[in-house]
C-alpha positions in Angstrom: -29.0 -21.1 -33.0 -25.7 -21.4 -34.9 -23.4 -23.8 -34.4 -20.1 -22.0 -34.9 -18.8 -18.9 -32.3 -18.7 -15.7 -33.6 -15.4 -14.8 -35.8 -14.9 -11.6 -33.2 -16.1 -13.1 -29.7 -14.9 -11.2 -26.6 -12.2 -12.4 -24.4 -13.5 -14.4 -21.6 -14.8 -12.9 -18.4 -11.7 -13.8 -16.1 -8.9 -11.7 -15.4 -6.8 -11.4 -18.2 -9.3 -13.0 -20.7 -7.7 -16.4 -20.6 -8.9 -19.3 -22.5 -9.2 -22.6 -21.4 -9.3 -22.4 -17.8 -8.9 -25.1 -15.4 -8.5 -25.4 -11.5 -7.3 -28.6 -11.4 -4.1 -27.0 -13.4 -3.9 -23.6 -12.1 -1.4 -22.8 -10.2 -2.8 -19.5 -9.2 -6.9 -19.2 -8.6 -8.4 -15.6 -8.4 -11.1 -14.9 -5.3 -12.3 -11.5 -6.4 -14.0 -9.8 -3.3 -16.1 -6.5 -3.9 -16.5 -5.6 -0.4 -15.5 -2.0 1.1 -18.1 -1.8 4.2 -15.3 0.2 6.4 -13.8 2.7 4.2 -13.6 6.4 5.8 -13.5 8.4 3.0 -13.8 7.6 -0.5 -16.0 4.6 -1.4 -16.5 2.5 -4.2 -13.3 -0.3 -4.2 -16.6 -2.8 -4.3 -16.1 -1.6 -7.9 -12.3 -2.4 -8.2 -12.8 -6.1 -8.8 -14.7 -5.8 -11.9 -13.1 -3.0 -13.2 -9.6 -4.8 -13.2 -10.9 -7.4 -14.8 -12.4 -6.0 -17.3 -9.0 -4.2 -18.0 -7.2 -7.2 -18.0 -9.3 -9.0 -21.0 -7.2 -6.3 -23.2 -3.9 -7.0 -21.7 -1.1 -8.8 -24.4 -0.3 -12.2 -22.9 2.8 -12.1 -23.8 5.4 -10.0 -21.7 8.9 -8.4 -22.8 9.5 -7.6 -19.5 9.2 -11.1 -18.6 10.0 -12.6 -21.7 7.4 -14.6 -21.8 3.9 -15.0 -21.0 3.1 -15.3 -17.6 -0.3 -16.9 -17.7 1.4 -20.1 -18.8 1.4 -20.7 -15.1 -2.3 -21.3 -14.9 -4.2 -18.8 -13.6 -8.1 -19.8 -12.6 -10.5 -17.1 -11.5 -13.1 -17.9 -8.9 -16.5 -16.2 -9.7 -16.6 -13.1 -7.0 -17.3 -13.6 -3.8 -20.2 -12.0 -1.8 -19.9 -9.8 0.4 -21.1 -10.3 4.3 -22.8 -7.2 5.4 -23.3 -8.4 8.9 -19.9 -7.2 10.4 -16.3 -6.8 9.2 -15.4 -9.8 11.5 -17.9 -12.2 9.5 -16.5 -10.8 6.7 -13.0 -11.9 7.5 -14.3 -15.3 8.0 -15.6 -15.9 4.9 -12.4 -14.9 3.4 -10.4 -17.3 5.7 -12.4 -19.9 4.5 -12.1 -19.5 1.2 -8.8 -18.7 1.1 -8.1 -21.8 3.0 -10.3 -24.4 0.4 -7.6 -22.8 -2.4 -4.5 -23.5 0.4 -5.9 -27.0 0.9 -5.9 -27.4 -2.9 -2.4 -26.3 -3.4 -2.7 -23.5 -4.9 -1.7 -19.9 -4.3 -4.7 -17.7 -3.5 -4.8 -14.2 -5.0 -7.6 -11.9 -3.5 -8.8 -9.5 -5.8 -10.2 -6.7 -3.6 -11.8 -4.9 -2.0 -10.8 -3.2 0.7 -7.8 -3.8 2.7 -9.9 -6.0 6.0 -9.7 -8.6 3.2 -6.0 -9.3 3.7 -7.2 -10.4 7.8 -8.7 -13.4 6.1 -6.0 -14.3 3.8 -3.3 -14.0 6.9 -5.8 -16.1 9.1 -6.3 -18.7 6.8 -1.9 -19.3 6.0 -1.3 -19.5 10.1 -4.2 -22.0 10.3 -1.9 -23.7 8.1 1.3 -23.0 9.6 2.6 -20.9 7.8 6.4 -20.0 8.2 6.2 -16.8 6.5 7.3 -13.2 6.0 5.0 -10.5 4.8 5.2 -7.5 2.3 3.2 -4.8 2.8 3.3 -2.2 -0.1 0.9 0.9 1.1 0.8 5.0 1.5 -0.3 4.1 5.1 1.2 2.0 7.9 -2.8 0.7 8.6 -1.4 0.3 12.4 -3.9 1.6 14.2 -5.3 -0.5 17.3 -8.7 0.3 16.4 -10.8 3.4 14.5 -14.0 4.4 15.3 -14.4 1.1 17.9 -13.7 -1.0 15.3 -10.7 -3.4 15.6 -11.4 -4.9 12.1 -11.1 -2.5 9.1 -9.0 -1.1 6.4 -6.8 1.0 8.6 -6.2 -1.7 11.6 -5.3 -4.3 9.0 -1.5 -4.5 10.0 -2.2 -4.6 14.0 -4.5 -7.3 13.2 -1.9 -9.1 10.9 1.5 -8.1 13.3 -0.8 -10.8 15.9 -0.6 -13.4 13.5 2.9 -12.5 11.8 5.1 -10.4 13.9 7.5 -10.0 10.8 6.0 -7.6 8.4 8.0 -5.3 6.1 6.6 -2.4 5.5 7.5 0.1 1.9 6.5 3.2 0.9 4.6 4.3 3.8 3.5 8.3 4.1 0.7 8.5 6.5 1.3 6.8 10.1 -0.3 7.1 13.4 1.5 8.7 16.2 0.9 5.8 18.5 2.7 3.3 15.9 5.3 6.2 15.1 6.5 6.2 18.5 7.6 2.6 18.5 8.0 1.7 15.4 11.0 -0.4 14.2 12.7 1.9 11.4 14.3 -1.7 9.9 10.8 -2.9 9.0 9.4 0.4 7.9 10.7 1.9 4.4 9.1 5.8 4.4 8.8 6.7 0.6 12.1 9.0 1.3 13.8 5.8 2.6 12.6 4.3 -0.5 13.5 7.2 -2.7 16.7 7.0 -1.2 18.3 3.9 -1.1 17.1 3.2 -4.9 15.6 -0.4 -5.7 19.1 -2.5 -6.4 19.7 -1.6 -2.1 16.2 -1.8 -1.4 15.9 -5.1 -2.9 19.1 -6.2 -1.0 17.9 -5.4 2.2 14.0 -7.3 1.6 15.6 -10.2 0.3 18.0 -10.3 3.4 15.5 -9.1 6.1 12.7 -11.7 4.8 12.0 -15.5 5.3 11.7 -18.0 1.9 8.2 -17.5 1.6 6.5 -15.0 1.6 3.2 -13.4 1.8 2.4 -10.0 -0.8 -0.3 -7.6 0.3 -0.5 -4.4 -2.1 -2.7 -1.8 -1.8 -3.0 0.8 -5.0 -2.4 4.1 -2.9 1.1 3.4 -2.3 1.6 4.2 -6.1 1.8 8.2 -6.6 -1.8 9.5 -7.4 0.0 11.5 -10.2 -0.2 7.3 -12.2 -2.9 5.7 -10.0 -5.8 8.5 -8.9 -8.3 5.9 -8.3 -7.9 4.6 -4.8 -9.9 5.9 -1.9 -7.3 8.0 0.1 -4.6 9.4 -2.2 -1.7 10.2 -0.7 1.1 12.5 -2.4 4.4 11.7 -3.2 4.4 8.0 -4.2 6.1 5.1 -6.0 6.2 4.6 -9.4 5.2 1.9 -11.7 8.7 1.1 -12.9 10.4 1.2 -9.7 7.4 -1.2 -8.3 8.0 -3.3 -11.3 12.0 -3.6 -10.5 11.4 -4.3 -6.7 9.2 -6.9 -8.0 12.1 -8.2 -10.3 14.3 -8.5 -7.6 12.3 -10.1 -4.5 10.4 -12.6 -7.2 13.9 -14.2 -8.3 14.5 -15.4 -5.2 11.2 -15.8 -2.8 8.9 -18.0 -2.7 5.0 -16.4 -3.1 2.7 -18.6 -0.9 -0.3 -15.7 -1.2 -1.1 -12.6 -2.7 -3.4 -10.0 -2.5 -4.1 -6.2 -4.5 -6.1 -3.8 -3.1 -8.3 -0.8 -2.4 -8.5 -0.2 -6.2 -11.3 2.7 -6.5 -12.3 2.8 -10.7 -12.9 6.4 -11.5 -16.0 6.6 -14.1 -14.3 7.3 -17.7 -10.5 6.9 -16.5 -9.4 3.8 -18.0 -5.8 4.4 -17.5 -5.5 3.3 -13.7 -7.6 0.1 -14.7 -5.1 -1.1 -16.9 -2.1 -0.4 -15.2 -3.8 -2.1 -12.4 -4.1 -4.9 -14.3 -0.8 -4.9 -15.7 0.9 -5.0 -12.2 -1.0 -7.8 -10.8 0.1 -9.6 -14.3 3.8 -8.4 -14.1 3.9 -9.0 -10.7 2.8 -13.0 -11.0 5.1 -13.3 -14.2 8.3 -11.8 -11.7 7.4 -14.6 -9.0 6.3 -17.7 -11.0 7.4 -17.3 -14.3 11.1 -18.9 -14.2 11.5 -21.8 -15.9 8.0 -21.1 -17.7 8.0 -21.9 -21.4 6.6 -19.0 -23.6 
């Protein structure tokens, strides 16, 4: 067995490849989750995990956009988490609890999923904790629905099940709602795609900064991007964002929140289309360089 490494070894197996890892230093620590037990119609985000990662090992460290490189920050990733096929609710729990060992630690979790029951966990584990926070929720759908198919906990009751635990949620780029939620809904904490489309991101950014508490908490799921850039998520919806104007909002709520937890999800890889990978992987990258990257030496 040689003693020396190859001259052309791949990247590591972590998301974005990184060198030199360390969760004592890492500010942010990575619990990918490949579950998607209650999706309705398309499966496969079990897949989306992996396939983001393995994206993000080709992914330039260093970011104009930025100016910088983001991963100075320290970014650890856990090794995936396995999924509990038992029920959704068990599920959840094992989220919460490892979600909460990262809290405890001091870090700031980001849960790599999945489907979107993940974010249930996360939520549950912050309010254990007492967490005074605001949460944005990027997504084509409000997910409001009381329950689906006698199921309380699943992808598209996720933001009932977090309004319980965090009454202030702010909503962007919905399309699809329930009528039940339409009927009542609060049209300050709900940004339809034409509100969205509308305002531009300089007012949009404006009114989340000033609608939102210090910290906050980021749940993204991939469909809320138009399927004409990301195609691989489980329920497409027409007519969505963009990755430049995501990038912008990003800009604009990073410089002055505070991230205390984050999570991306319902990613659905699409054999032989690499293109949503990477930009999948580029977002969640962007998006950590936007909130933690001030003050960061290159």
């Amino acid at each position: 067995m040689p003693d020396k490494m190859p001259l052309r070894a791949m990247p590591n197996y972590n998301l974005f490849g990184l060198e030199d890892q360390s969760y004592e230093s890492a500010k942010v620590v990575v619990l990918p989750v490949p579950y998607d037990s209650t999706v309705t119609y398309k499966a496969g985000t079990r897949e989306g995990p992996q396939a983001i990662i393995n994206a993000s090992r080709n992914i330039e460290l260093y970011s104009y956009e930025i100016g910088g490189d983001p991963s100075k920050v320290g970014i650890y990733t856990l090794q995936s988490m396995e999924p509990d096929m038992s029920s959704p609710e068990n599920m959840v729990a094992g989220v919460k609890k490892e979600v909460g060992m990262i809290l405890d630690d001091g870090k700031i979790p980001l849960v790599l999923g999945g489907e979107h029951t993940l974010t249930i966990g996360a939520l549950q584990a912050l309010k254990a904790r007492n967490s005074d926070i605001s949460i944005i929720h990027f997504d084509a759908h409000s997910d409001t629905r009381q329950e689906l198919f006698g199921a309380k906990y699943m992808h598209a009751t996720v933001i009932s099940r977090a309004m319980e635990l965090y009454p202030d949620i702010l909503q962007l780029g919905v399309r699809s709602i329930d009528a039940e939620y339409a009927s009542r809904l609060d049209r300050d904490r709900v940004m339809f795609i034409d509100d969205v489309k509308r305002l531009g991101t300089d007012e949009l950014v404006s009114r989340i900064l000033s609608s939102t508490k210090e910290k906050i908490y980021l749940t993204f799921d991939f469909d809320v991007l138009d399927p004409a850039e990301m195609p691989s998520v489980g329920t497409p919806e027409p007519n969505g964002m963009r990755f430049g104007d995501v990038l912008s909002i990003m800009k604009g709520i990073g410089s002055e929140k505070k991230l205390c937890g984050i999570d991306f999800v319902e990613f659905c890889p699409i054999p032989y289309l690499h293109a949503p990978d990477f930009l999948a992987a580029k977002l969640i990258y962007l998006t950590l360089g936007c909130f933690l990257s001030r003050g960061t030496p290159e």
